[in-house]
Each structure stands twice: as structure tokens, then as C-alpha cells.
C-alpha positions in Angstrom: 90.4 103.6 116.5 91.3 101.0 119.0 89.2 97.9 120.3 89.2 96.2 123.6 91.1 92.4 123.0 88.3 89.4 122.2 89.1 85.9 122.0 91.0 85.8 118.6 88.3 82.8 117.4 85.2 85.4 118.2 86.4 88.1 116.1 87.0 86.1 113.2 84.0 84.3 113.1 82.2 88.5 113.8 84.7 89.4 111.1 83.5 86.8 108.3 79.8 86.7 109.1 80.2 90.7 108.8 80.8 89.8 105.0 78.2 87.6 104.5 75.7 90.1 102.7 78.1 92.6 102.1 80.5 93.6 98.8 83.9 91.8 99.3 86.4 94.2 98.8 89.5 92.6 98.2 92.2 94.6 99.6 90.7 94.8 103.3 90.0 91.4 103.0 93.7 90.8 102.5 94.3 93.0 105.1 92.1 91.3 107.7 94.1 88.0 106.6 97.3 89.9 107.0 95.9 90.6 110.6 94.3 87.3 111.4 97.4 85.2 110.4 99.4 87.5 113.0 97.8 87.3 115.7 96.1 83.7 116.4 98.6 81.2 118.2 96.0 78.2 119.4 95.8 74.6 117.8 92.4 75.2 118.0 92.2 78.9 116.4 94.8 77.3 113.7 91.7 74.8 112.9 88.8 77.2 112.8 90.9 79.8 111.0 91.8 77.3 108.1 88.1 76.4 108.1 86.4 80.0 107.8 89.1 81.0 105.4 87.3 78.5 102.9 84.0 80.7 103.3 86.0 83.9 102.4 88.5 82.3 100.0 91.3 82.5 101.7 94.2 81.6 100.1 95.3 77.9 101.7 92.3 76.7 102.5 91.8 74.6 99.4 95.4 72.8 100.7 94.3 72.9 104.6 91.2 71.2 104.0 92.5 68.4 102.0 94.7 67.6 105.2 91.5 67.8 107.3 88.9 65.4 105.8 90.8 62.9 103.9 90.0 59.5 106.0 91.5 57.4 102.9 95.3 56.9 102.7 95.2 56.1 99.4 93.5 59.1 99.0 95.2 60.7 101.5 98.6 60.3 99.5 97.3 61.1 96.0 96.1 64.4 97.3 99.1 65.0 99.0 100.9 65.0 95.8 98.8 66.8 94.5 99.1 69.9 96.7 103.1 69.2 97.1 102.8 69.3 93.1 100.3 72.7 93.3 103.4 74.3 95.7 106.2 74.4 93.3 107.0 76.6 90.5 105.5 79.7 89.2 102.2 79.4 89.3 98.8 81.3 88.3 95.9 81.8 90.7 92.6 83.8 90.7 90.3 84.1 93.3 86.5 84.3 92.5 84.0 85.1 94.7 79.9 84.9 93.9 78.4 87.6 95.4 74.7 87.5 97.2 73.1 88.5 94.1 75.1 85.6 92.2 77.3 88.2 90.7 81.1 86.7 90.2 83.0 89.3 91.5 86.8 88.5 90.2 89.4 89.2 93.2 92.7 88.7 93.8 95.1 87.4 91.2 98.3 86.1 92.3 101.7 84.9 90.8 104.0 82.7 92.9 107.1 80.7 93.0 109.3 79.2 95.7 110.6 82.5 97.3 107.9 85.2 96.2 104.1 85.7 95.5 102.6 88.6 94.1 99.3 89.5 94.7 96.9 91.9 92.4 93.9 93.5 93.8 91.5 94.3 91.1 89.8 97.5 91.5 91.9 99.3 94.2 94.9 99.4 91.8 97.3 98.0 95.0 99.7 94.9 94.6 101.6 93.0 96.9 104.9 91.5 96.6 105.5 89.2 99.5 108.8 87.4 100.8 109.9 85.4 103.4 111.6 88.5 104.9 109.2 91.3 104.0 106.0 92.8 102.6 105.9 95.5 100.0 102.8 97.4 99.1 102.6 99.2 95.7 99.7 101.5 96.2 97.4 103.0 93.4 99.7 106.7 94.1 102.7 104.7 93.0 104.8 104.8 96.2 105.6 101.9 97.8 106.0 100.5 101.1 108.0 98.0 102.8 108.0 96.2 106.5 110.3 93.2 107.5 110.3 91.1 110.5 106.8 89.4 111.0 106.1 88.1 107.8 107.1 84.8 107.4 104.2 82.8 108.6 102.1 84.8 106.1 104.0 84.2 103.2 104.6 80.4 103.6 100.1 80.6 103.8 100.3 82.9 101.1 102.5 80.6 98.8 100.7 78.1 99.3 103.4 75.8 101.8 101.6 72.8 102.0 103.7 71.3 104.6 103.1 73.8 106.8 99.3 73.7 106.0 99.1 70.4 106.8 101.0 70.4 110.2 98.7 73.2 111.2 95.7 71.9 110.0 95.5 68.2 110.8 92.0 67.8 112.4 89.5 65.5 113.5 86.5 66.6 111.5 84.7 63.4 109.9 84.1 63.6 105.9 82.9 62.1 103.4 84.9 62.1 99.7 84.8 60.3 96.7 87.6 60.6 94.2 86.3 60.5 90.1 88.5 60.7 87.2 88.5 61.4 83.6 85.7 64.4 84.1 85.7 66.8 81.6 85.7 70.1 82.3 85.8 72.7 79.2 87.1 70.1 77.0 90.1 69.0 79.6 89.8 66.0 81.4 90.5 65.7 84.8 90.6 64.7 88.5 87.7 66.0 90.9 87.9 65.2 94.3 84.7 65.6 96.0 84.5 66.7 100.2 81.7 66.7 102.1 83.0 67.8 106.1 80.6 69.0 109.1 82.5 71.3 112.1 82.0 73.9 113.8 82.1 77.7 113.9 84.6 78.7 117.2 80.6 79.7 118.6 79.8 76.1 118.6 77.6 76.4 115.4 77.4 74.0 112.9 78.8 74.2 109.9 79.0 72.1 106.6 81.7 72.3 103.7 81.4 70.8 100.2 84.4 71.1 98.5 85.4 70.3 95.0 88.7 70.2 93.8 90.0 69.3 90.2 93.6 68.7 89.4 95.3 67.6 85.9 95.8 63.8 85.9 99.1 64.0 84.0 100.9 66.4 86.3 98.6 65.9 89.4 98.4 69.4 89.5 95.1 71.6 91.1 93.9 73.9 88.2 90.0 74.7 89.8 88.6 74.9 93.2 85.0 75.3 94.0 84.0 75.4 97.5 80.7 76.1 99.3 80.4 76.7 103.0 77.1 77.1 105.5 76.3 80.7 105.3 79.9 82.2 103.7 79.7 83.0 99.6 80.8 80.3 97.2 84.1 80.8 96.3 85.9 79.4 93.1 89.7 79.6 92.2 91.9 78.8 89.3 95.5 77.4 88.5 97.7 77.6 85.6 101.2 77.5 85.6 103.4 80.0 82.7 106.5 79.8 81.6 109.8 80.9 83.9 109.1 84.1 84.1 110.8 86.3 87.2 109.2 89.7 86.3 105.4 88.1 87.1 106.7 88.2 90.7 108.1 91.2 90.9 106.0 94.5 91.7 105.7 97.7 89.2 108.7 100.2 89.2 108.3 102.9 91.7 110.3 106.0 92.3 112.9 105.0 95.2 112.6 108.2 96.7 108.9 107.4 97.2 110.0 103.8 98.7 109.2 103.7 102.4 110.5 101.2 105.0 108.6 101.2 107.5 110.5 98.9 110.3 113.9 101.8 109.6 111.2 104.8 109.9 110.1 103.3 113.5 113.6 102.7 114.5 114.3 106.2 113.8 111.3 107.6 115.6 112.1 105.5 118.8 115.9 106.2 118.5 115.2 110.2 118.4 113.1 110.0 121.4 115.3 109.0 123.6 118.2 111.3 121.6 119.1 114.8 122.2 117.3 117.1 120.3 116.6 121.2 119.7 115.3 122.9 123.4 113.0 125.9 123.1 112.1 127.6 126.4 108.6 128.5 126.6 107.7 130.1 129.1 110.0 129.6 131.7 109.4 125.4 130.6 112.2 123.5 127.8 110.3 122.3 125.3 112.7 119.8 123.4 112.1 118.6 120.1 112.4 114.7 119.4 111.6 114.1 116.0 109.1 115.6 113.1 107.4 113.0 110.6 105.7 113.5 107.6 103.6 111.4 105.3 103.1 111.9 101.3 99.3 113.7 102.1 101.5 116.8 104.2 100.4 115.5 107.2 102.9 116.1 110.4 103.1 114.6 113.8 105.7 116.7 115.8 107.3 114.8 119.3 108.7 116.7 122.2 109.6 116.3 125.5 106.9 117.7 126.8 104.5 117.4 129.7 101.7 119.7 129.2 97.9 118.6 127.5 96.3 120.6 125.1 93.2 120.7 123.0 93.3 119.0 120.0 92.5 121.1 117.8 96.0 123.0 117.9 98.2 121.8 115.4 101.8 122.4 114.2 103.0 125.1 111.6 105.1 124.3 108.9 107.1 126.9 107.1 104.3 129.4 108.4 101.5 127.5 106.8 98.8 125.3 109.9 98.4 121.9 109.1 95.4 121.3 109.4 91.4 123.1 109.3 90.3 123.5 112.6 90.1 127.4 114.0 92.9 127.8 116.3 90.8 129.6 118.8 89.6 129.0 122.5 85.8 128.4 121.2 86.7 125.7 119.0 88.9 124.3 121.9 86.0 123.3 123.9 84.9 121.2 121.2 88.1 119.0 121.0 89.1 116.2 123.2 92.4 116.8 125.5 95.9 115.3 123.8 97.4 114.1 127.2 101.1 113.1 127.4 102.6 109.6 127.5 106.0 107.8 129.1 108.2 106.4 127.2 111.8 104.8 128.7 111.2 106.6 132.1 110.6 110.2 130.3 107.2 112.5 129.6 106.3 113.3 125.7 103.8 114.7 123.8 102.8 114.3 120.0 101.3 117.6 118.5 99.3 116.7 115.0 98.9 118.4 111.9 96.0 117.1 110.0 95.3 118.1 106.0 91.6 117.6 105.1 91.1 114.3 103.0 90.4 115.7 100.0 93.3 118.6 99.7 95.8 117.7 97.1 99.4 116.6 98.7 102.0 118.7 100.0 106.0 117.2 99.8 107.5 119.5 102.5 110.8 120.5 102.0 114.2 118.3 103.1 114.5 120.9 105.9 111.5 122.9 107.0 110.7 125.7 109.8 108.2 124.0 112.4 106.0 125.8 114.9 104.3 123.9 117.6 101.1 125.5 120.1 101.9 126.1 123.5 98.3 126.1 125.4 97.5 127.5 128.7 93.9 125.5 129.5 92.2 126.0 126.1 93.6 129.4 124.8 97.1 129.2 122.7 99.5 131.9 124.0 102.4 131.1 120.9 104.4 128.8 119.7 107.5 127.0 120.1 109.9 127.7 117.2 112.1 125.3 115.5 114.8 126.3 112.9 116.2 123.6 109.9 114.4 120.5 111.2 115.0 117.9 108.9 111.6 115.7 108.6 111.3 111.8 108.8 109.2 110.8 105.8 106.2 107.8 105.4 103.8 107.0 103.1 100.9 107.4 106.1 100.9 108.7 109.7 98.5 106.1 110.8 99.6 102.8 109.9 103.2 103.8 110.7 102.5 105.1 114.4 99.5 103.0 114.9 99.9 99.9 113.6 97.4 97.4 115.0 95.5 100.5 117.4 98.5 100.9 119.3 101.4 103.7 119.5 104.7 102.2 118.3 106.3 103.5 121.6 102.9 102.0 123.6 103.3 98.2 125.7 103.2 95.0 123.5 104.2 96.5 120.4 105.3 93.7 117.9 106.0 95.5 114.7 109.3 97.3 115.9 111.2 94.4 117.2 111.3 95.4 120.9 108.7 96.2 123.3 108.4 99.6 124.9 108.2 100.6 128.5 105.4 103.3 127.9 102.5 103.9 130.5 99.6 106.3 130.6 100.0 110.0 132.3 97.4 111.7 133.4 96.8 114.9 133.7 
């Protein structure tokens, strides 16, 4: 589903208060940060994203804050060592959050070092190994994917680069802090800051955070953050720091033929559009074949040059089987919206779907399979448009790989392939 563009400040503030009363559930949390970190590009947004992420416990905040309300430079310089301290090494961290009913609800456990963080998302069985250069998600099916090329403003937030942090987050919010030590906390004794800030929400609404933060006196280390914001859940998050250890960094083992790059599978697609492929004349009309992709469920997305619409509820054949459940008849083609062809690099093309019901066990399709696509006259098929020894382009799913961020790969202001397209709308 796509959504008409807001002001990047409006749907993150819609996003968060969203949450307020509802289950957090970590991965599409870490998603929506993924997204968030992205896309916003004003001081101003940098500011009121480093503040919300406190109310949903985002990762830096506990580091972006300290740069925002510390008036003191004394203060100022102790804490600073204390997050430079808190961004070195391999180090330990668990996010809590307490739910509306006062429930902890134990997120997101990460391990992180200099050049990689690794992030655990209880419940949904998915980690994330993240690097300067790429992202790679382990999912609970045990494939893995991989994308390069946009990543490295996320993973100097997500490894806690407090440098950066502080550039970005430098404000002018007035607080008030107070510094104690030697408070014992489960028999340790230690640092705690205290922060007390008022700001507001990108809406103008007024906001307060208290903020405690406790670090270890001898290494001036953070091991505990508790932070409480108007109107967001309390969050709470602990350090500790293991041994060396590379392998709590690194991601499970994962078969490598079921190890998807997603940034080569785009390239591919893009490149076979504008290559020449098999031509099929159907009915008195070539019908040439760009490229065929399939995902781990058996789902198939077939592109041709092609400038005819159809209904969508005609779908490819693979090796004589439909993918997909919808009648392939004219009475259920009244029911379907119209698949309309698009541009791409000066040329007309259509994508024909194949779509497996959610709940059917997955289907690996052979390394070279027989592929049948609908030809439609109004709403009634008349045949299909055969294909010998097409060799498939594999992903993990069709969605995020075509549609990353609501948009076609091949569609305008595409930012996860590199290169933006020269695609426009055809009608009819």
C-alpha cells in the first residue's frame, strides 16, 4: 500500500502516539526506525526525532539527550566521557519497555563493537547484523537477506556513535540535572545523572522528559537507563560489556543458497528490462519477456514488454501449475481492479503476478521452469503466452524487493537501487 508524502516530523509524532496504548512489537518498531532514520534530513526533524525516540526507546536517545540538556560544562564533559566510554568495545544492551498495563515487555537485545551491532528481536525469532556497508536480516525461516548502500547513517545511530549523536542533536531545550554519586543500585555503586527537559512534539505540544542515567564510576561507563516521557511508555535499558568475543556479532549460519542480496537482485531486474529477451507473438502483437522473479513462498512476478491492461485476477503459470487462487474466468474479472502498464527508460511494460495464498506451504521452483503468462481481450483470457527454459531471479519476498518504501524499483525517486528511474504512468 502506498501513502500520499506528509511532513516527515507529522508522521513520526502519528507513528509514536499510534503506540501509545498499543503492544510494542519489536521488529516493526525497528523497522519504522530503519524507515524514520532514512528519510528525515532537517536540523529540526534531527531534534524532534532524537527526542520521541526516548518515548519509544530508541536506541541513541539515551546519548542524544545527554548532548541536549546538559547546561553544566563540568557536567557537560563528565557525560561526554561517559558516552565516548559507552561507544567503544563490545558491549551488551537490552531494551525494556513497560507496557500500559505495567507489564515489562523485554525487547531488543543487542551486541556491538566498533564495526558491527547485532540486534535480537525476542519473539519474532529475526536478528540483525548491521555494518557500515550493509544490513542483513536473518528471518525466523532461516534465510537471510542482505542490502548495501543506504545504511550507514543507521548503523553509526545504531552503534551508538556518539559523536555523530551529538553533532545532530545539540539543542536549545532548557533542563534541569543534578549529578549524585556513590548510589547503590543492586549492591553496585554508582553514578546517576538526573534530567529533567521540557520541548515540544513537531505539533507544538508540550512535552516533558525525566531521564535517569547511571554509569560505573570506575570506568565511567553507562550500565542502566531509565527514561520517562509525557504520554510515550517508560523505557529502561541495560549495559554490560563481555569479554572479546567476535561470534556475539555475528548472525546465525544460514544456507548461502538461501542468502539474498537484494541491491544485485534489483540490478538484475532493471538490467533485463532494458535487455533483449524471448518474443512470443500473440496475436498478431510480440510479447517479449524481460525477466521472471520468484520469492521462497512460490510467488512469481513475470515482466514483458508489453502494453496491454488486464484484470488482475489473471496470473502466470508455472510449469502448468496457476499461481495463485482466483478463478481465471470473465465473472471473477469484473471483481478485480485493472493492472495498467508503466514506462520505463522510454519503453511500455507490464508485470503479470502470481500470488500463493498465505497459508500454502512454499514452493522452490526449479533453476529453469516453463512460464505461461494470460493474454486478455477486455475481461475474458483468450491463452497464454508461452515461454520455454526461463531461468528465474530468486528473493526472499516479492514485496519488499519491488516495493521498497511503496514505490516500484523502476518508479521516480527510487533510492534503494542506486539510480533513479525515468518511469511515468500509462494510461489506458
Amino acid at each position: 500500500m502506498s501513502f500520499e508524502s506528509k511532513d516527515v516530523e507529522e508522521q513520526l509524532d502519528m507513528a509514536i502516539t499510534a503506540m501509545r496504548t498499543a503492544r510494542v512489537d519489536d521488529l516493526k518498531v525497528a523497522n519504522a526506525e530503519a524507515q524514520i532514520l532514512g528519510k528525515f534530513r532537517s536540523q529540526r526533524a534531527r531534534q524532534s526525532v532524537v527526542l520521541l525516540f526516548f518515548a519509544t526507546g530508541g536506541l541513541a536517545a539515551i546519548f542524544a539527550v545527554i548532548a541536549i540538556v546538559a547546561p553544566s560544562e563540568s557536567v557537560a564533559a563528565e557525560l561526554e566521557r561517559v558516552v565516548h566510554n559507552g561507544d567503544h568495545g563490545l558491549r551488551h544492551v537490552v531494551q525494556n519497555r513497560v507496557q500500559p498495563n505495567g507489564e515489562l515487555n523485554k525487547g531488543v537485545e543487542y551486541f556491538a563493537n566498533d564495526d558491527q551491532v547485532r540486534a535480537i528481536y525476542r519473539g519474532v525469532g529475526s536478528q540483525i547484523v548491521y555494518t557500515r556497508r550493509s544490513i542483513t536480516t536473518f528471518h525466523p525461516d532461516g534465510s537471510a537477506t542482505i542490502e548495501q548502500g543506504w545504511v550507514r547513517e543507521l548503523f553509526d545511530w545504531m552503534g551508538f556513535n556518539a559523536k555523530l549523536i551529538l553533532q545532530n542533536s545539540r539543542g536549545s531545550h532548557p533542563a534541569k540535572e543534578s549529578v549524585e554519586h556513590g548510589v547503590v543500585v543492586d549492591g553496585r555503586a554508582l553514578d546517576r545523572y538526573t534530567f529533567d527537559c521540557d520541548f515540544q512534539n513537531p505539533h507544538d505540544q508540550p512535552r516533558h522528559l525525566h531521564l535517569l542515567v547511571f554509569a560505573e564510576p570506575q570506568t565511567q561507563r553507562p550500565v542502566r537507563e531509565e527514561s520517562f516521557v509525557t504520554g510515550y511508555p517508560e523505557t529502561i535499558t541495560t549495559w554490560d560489556y563481555p569479554k572479546n568475543d567476535p561470534s556475539l556479532v555475528e548472525g546465525p549460519k544460514v544456507d548461502p543458497n538461501r542468502i539474498y542480496n537484494v541491491n544485485d537482485e534489483r540490478r538484475q531486474i532493471l538490467s533485463a528490462m532494458v535487455a533483449k529477451g524471448q518474443s512470443k507473438e500473440v496475436h498478431g502483437q510480440k510479447m517479449e519477456l524481460k525477466a521472471l522473479v520468484v520469492d521462497e513462498h512460490g510467488d512469481a512476478t513475470a515482466i514483458v514488454s508489453w502494453d496491454k491492461s488486464y484484470p488482475g485476477n489473471y496470473v502466470v503459470r508455472i510449469n502448468g501449475q496457476v499461481v495463485g487462487d482466483a478463478k481465471q474466468t470473465e465473472a471473477e474479472a469484473k471483481r478485480y481492479m485493472v493492472a495498467r502498464p508503466f514506462r520505463y527508460q522510454g519503453k511500455q511494460f507490464q508485470d503479470f503476478l502470481g500470488n500463493r495464498s498465505f497459508g500454502e506451504r512454499d514452493i522452490r521452483w526449479p533453476t529453469h521452469v516453463r512460464l505461461e503468462i494470460p493474454v486478455v481481450e477486455g475481461l475474458r483470457l483468450i491463452g497464454y503466452a508461452r515461454f520455454e527454459d526461463v531461468v528465474p531471479i530468486r528473493c526472499w519476498r516479492m514485496a519488499p524487493l519491488l516495493r521498497p518504501q511503496g514505490r516500484y524499483i523502476w518508479e521516480p525517486g527510487d533510492t534503494t537501487s542506486g539510480k533513479p528511474t525515468k518511469a511515468v504512468a500509462v494510461k489506458g
